[in-house]
N, C-alpha and C positions, 0 to 999 in steps of 0.2 A: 267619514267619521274622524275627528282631530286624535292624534296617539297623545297620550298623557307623561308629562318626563315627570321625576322629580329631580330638583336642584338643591344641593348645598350647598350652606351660606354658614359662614361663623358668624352669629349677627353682630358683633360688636366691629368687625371687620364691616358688611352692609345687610341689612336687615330685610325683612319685612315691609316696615313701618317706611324702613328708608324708602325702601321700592313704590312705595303709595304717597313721601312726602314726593319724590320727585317726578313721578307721573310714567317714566321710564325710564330704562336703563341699556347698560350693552351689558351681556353677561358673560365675564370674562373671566380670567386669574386660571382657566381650568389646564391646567399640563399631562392629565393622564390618558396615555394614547387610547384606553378603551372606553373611558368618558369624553374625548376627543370624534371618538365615531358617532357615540351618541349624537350630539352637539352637531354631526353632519346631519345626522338623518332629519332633524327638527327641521317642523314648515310651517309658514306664518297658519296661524289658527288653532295649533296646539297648545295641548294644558301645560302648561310647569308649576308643577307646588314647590314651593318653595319651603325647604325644612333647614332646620333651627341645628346646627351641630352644636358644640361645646358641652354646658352645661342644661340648656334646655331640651336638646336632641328631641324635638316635634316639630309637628306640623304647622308651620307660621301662616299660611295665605296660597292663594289660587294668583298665576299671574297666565298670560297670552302671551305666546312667541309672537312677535309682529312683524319680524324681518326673516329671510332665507338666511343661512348662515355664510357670513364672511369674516374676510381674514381680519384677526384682531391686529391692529395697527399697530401697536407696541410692540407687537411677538410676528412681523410677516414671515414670509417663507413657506416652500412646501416642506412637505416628507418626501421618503422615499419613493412613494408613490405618484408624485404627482398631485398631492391631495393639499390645502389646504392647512398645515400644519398645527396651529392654533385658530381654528374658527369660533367665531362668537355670535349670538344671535341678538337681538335685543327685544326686552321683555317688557310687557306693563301690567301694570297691578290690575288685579278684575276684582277682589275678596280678601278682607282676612280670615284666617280660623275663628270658628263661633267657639267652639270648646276646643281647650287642649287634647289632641293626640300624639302621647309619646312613640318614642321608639321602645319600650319598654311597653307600653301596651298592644304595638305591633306585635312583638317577640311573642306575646304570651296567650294572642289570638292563634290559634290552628286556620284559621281559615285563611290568616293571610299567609301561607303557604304554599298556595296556590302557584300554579305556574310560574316557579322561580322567582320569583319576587325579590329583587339585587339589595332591596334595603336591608332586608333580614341576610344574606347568606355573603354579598358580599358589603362589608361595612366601612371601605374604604374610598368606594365607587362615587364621586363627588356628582356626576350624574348617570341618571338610567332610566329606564322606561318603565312604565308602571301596568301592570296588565291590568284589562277591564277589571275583573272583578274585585283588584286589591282598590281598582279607582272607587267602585264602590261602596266600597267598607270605610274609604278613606272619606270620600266626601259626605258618608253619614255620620262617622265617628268626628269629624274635627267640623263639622256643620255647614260646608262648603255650599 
């Protein structure tokens, strides 16, 4: 069964829309070493929702990891570990959102509470992994 991430985008930086006019992309720009792990652990056939930071802060569209994650070619290098330092995967659009779901409607549902859910507790976390059942609330509430 594919793990489900979500990804942040400030869409005026690249969008949604962008992701669907270009048919794929590399998904890159990420520097925070705990959204870095994440980003290892993605395997081609996973979900990535793609959400809207800034001022729209929702859910923009469903895309497909389609590559294992490698080094982002701007940023090579490892870490300390040996690892990959800045890895990147590349994504393609599957869906956009049928209805708007905010992060303000997230916040205000209990149920997506569930199992730590990174959107709601950590709000800085540019990627994360989404548990089954917030995946569920999400892809009924934004129409996925």
């Amino acid at each position: 069964m594919p793990t489900t991430w979500l990804c942040k985008t400030e869409p005026d930086d690249y969008s949604y829309d962008d992701l669907a006019r270009d048919g794929k992309t590399v998904w890159d720009g990420v520097n925070n070493p705990a959204a870095n792990i994440n980003i290892r652990a993605m395997k081609p056939g996973d979900h990535a929702l793609i959400y809207h930071t800034g001022n729209e802060k929702r859910i923009a569209g469903l895309a497909r990891v389609v590559s294992a994650p490698y080094e982002d070619p701007k940023h090579p290098g490892l870490n300390g570990k040996g690892e990959i330092a800045r890895p990147v995967v590349d994504l393609e659009p599957v869906r956009p959102a049928k209805k708007d779901l905010t992060l303000a409607d997230i916040k205000a549902d209990p149920r997506f509470e569930i199992d730590g859910f990174e959107l709601v507790r950590l709000a800085r976390l540019s990627v994360m992994p989404v548990p089954p059942e917030a995946w569920k609330l999400i892809k009924a509430g934004a129409g996925l």
